[in-house]
N, C-alpha and C positions, 0 to 999 in steps of 0.2 A: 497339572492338566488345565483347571481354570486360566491360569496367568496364558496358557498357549494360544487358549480361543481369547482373552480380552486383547493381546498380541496379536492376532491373526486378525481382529476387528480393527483394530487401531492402523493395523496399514492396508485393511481393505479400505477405510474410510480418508485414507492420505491417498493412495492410488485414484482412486473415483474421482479425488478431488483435482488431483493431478491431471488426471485425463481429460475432464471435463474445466479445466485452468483457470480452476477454483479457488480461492484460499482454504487453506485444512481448513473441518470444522473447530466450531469452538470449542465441541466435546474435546476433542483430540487432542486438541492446547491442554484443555482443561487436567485430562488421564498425563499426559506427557509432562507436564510442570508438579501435579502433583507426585509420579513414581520419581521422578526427579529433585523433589525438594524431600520426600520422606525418606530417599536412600542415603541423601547427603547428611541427613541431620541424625540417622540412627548410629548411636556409640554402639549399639549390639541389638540385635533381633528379638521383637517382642508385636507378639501379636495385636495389641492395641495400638500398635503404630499405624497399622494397616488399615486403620479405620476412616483417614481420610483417601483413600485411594480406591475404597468398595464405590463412593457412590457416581462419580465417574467413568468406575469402571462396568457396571451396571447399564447407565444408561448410552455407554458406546459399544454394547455387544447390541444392544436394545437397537441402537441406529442403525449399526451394521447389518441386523438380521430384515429390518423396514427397507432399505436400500436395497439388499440380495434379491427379498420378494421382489421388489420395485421394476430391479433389475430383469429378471428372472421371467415376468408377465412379460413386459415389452418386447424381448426377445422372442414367448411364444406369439404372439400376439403378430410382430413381422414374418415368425415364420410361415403363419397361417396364411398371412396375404399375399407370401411368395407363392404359398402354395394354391390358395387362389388366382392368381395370374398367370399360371403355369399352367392350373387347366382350363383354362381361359384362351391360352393362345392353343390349346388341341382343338 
């Protein structure tokens, strides 16, 4: 369940970046090089392997959920002025 949401952060944070025709963040290199170099190098699964890919993965749920906020206000924040301009032209 964790891996879903650090997943779900990790391509909210490449979409944003995308949209807005950003380079990915560095976190995002960061998660993505390290699930990438600890899957290659593991002969067999063992939970201390996972240890470099927590801290990464931490603070790109961390970004993600700063961003959503971020995102989230702006959006109320327009709709409000829509909606003040709407009773504006009544």
């Amino acid at each position: 369940m964790a891996f879903c949401l650090v997943i779900g952060a990790f391509l909210f944070q490449i979409i944003e970046a995308w949209r807005a025709r950003k380079p990915p963040p560095i976190i995002a290199l960061w998660w993505l090089i390290a699930v990438l170099m600890v899957g290659a190098w593991l002969p067999f699964a063992r939970p201390r392997y996972a240890l470099p890919v927590i801290a990464p993965s931490v603070i790109l749920v961390c970004s993600a959920c700063g961003q959503l906020a971020g995102l989230l206000r702006r959006r109320k924040q327009r709709d409000a002025a829509h909606a003040d301009l709407q009773r504006a032209d009544l």
